[in-house]
Biotite code that builds the C-alpha atoms (Angstrom):
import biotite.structure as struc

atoms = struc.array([
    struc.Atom([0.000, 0.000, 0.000], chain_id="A", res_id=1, res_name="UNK", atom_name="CA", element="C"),
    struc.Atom([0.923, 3.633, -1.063], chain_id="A", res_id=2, res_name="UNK", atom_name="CA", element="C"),
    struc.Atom([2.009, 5.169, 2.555], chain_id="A", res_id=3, res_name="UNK", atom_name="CA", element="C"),
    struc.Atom([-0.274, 8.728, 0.572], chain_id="A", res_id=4, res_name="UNK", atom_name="CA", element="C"),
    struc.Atom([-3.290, 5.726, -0.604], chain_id="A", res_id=5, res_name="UNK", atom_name="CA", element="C"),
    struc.Atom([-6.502, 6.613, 1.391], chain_id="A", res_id=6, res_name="UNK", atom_name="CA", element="C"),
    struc.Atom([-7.792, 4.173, 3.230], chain_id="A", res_id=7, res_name="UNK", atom_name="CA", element="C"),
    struc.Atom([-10.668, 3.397, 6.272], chain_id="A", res_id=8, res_name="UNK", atom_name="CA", element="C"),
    struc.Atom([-8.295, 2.648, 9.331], chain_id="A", res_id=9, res_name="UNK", atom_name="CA", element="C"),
    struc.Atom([-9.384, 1.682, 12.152], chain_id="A", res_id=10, res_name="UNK", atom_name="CA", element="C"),
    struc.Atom([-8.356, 2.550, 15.668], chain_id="A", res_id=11, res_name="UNK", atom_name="CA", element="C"),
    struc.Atom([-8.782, -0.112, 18.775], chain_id="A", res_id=12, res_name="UNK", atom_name="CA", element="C"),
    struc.Atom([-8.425, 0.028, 22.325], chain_id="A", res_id=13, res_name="UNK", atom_name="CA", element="C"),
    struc.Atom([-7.358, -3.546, 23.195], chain_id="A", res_id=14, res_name="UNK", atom_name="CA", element="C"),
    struc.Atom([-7.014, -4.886, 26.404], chain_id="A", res_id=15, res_name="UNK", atom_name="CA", element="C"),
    struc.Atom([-4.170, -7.661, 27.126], chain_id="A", res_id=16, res_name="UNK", atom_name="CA", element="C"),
    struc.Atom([-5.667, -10.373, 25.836], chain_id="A", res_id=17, res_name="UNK", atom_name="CA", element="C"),
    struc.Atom([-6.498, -8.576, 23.009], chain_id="A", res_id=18, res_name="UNK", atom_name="CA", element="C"),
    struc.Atom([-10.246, -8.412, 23.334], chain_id="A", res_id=19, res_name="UNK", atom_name="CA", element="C"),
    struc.Atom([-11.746, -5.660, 21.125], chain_id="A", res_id=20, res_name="UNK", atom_name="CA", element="C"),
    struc.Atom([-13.031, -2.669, 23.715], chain_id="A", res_id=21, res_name="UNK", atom_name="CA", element="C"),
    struc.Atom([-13.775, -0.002, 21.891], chain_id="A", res_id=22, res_name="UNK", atom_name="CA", element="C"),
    struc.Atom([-13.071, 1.122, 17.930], chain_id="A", res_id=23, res_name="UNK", atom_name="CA", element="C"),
    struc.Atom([-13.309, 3.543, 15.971], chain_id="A", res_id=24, res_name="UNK", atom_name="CA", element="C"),
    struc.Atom([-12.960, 4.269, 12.143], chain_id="A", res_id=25, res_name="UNK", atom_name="CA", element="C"),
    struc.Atom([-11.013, 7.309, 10.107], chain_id="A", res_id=26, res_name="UNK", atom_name="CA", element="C"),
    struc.Atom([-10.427, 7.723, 6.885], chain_id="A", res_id=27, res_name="UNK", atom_name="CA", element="C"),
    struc.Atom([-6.925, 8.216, 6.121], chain_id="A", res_id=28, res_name="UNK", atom_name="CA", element="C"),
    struc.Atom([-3.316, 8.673, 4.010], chain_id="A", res_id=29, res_name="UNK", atom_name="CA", element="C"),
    struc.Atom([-2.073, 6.374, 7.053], chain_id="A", res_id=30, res_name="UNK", atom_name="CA", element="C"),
    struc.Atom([0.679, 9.369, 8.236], chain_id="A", res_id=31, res_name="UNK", atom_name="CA", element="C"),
    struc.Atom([2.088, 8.236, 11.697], chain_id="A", res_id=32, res_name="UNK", atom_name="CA", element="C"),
    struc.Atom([0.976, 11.776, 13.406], chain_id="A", res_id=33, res_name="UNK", atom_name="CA", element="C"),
    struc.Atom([-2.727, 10.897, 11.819], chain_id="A", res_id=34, res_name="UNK", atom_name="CA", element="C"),
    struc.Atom([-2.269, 7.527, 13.590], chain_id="A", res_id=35, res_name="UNK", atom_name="CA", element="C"),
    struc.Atom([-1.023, 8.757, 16.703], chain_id="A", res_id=36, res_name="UNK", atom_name="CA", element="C"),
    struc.Atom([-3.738, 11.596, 16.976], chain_id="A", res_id=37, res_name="UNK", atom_name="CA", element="C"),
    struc.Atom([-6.682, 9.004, 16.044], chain_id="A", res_id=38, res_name="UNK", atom_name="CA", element="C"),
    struc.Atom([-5.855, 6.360, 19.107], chain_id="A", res_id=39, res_name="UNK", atom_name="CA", element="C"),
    struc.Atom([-5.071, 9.972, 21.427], chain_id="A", res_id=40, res_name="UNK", atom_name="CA", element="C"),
    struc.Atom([-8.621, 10.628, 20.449], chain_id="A", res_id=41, res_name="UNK", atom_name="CA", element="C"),
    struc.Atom([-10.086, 7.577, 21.533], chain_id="A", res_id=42, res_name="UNK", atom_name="CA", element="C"),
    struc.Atom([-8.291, 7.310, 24.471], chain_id="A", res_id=43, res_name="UNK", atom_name="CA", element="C"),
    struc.Atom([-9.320, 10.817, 25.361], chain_id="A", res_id=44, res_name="UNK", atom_name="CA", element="C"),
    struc.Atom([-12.972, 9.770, 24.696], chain_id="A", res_id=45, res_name="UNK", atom_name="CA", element="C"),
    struc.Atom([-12.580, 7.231, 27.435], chain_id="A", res_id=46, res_name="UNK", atom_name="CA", element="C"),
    struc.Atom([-13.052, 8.492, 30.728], chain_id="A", res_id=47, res_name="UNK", atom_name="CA", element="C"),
    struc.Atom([-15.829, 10.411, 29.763], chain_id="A", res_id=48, res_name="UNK", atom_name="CA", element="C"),
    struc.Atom([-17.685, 7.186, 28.085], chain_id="A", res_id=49, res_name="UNK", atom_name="CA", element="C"),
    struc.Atom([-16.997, 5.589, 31.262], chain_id="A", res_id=50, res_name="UNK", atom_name="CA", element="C"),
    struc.Atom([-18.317, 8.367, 33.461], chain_id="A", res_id=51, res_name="UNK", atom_name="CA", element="C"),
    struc.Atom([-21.604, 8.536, 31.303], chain_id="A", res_id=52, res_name="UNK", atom_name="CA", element="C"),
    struc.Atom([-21.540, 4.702, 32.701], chain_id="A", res_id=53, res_name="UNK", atom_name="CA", element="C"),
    struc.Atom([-21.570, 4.256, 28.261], chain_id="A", res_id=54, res_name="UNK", atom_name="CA", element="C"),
    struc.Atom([-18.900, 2.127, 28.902], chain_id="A", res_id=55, res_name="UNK", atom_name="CA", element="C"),
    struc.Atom([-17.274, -0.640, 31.711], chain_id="A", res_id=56, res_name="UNK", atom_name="CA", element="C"),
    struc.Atom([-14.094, 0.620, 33.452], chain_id="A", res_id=57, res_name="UNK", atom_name="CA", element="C"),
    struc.Atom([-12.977, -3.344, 32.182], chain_id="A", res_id=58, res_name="UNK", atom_name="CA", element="C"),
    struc.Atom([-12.228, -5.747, 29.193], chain_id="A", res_id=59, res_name="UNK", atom_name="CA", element="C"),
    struc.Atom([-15.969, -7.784, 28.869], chain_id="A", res_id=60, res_name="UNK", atom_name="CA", element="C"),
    struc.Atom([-14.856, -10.768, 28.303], chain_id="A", res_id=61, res_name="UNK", atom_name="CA", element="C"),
    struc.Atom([-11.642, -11.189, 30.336], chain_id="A", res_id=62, res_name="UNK", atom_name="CA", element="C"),
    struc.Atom([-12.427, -7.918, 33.068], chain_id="A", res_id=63, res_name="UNK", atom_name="CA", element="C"),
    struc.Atom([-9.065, -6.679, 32.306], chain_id="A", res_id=64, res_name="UNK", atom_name="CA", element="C"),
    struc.Atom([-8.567, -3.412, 33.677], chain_id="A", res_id=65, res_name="UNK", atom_name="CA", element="C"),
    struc.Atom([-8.852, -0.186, 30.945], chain_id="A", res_id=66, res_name="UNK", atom_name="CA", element="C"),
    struc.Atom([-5.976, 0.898, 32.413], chain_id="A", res_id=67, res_name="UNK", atom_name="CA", element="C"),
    struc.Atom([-3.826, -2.009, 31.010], chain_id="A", res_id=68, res_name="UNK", atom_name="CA", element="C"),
    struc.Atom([-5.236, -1.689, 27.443], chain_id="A", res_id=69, res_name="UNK", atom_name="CA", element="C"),
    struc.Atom([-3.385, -0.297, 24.464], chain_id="A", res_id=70, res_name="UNK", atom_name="CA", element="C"),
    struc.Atom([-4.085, 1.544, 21.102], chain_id="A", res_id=71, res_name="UNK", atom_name="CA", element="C"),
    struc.Atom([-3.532, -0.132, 18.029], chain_id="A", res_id=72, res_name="UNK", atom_name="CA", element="C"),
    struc.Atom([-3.989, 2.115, 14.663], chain_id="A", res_id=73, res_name="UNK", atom_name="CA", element="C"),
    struc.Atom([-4.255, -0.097, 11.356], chain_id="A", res_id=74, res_name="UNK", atom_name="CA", element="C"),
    struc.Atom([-5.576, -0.330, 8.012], chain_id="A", res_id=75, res_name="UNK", atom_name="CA", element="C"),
    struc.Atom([-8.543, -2.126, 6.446], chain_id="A", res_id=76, res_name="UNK", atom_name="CA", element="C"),
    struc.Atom([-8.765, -3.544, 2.729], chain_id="A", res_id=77, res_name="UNK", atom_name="CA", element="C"),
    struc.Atom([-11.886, -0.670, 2.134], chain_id="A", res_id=78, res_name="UNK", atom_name="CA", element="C"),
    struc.Atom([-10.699, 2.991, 0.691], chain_id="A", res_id=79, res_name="UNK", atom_name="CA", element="C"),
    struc.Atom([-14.126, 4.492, 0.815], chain_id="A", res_id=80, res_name="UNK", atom_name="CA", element="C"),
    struc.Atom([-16.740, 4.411, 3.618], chain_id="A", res_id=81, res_name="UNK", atom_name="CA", element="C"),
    struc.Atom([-19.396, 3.752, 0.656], chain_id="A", res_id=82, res_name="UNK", atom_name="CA", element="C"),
    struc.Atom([-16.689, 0.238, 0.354], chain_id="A", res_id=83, res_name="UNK", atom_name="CA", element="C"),
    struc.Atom([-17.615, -0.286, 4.291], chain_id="A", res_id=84, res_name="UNK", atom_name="CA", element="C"),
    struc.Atom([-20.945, 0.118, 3.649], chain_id="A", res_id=85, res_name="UNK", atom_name="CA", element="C"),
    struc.Atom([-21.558, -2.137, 1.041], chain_id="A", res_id=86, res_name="UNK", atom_name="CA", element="C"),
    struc.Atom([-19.957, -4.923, 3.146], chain_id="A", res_id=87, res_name="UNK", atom_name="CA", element="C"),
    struc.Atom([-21.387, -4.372, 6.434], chain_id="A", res_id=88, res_name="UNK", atom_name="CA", element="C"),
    struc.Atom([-25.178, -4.794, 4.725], chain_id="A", res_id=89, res_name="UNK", atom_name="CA", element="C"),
    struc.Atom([-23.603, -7.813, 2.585], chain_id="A", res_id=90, res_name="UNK", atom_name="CA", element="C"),
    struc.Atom([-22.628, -9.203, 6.067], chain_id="A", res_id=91, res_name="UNK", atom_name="CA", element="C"),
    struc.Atom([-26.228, -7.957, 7.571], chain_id="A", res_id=92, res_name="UNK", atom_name="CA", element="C"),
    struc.Atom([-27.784, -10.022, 4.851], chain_id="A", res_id=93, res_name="UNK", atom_name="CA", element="C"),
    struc.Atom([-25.595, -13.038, 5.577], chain_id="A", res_id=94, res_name="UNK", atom_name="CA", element="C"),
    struc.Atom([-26.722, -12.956, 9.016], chain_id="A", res_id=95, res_name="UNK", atom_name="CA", element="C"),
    struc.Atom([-30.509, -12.540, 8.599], chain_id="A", res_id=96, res_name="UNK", atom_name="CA", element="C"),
    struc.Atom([-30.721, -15.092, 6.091], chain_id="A", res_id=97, res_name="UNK", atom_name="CA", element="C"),
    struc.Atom([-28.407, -17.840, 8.561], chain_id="A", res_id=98, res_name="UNK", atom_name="CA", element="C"),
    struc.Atom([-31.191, -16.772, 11.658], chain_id="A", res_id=99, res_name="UNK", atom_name="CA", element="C"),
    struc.Atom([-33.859, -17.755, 9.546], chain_id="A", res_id=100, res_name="UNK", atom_name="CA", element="C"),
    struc.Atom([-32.849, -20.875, 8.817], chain_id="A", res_id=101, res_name="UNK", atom_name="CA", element="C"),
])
């Protein structure tokens, strides 16, 4: 990939274990200061999420501690969010139709 190629990146606040916390999506040129301001701005978003009570002070799944999570910045195959639309109501579809049955 073309370090100036836009892409949808998204942004994840891991715990340990690596369980999935909370994400968040940008689209991007994937520049390092983008990067590092994107996970700063999730992180920031934390303690307020948790004070709203929007979101447990702990991993779900293993109760890590937020405090002992990390930020991990990445890209996804999609350039456009019209690209991460189409799949996410491809995958929507998928689902429905494996309930029903």
């Amino acid at each position: 990939m073309n370090q100036n190629e836009k892409r949808v990146y998204l942004v994840q606040c891991l715990c340990p274990a690596g369980h999935c916390i909370l994400a968040a999506a940008f689209v991007g040129d994937g520049a390092a200061e983008r990067q590092r301001i994107a996970a700063k701005t999730l992180q920031g978003r934390i303690p307020h999420l948790v004070a709203k009570r929007r979101l447990n002070p702990w991993c779900g799944i293993c109760h890590a501690a937020l405090d002992d999570c990390r930020f991990a910045v990445g890209p996804t195959i999609y350039r456009t969010w019209a690209d991460v639309h189409e799949a996410v109501m491809l995958l929507a579809h998928q689902i429905r139709k494996a309930a029903a049955n």
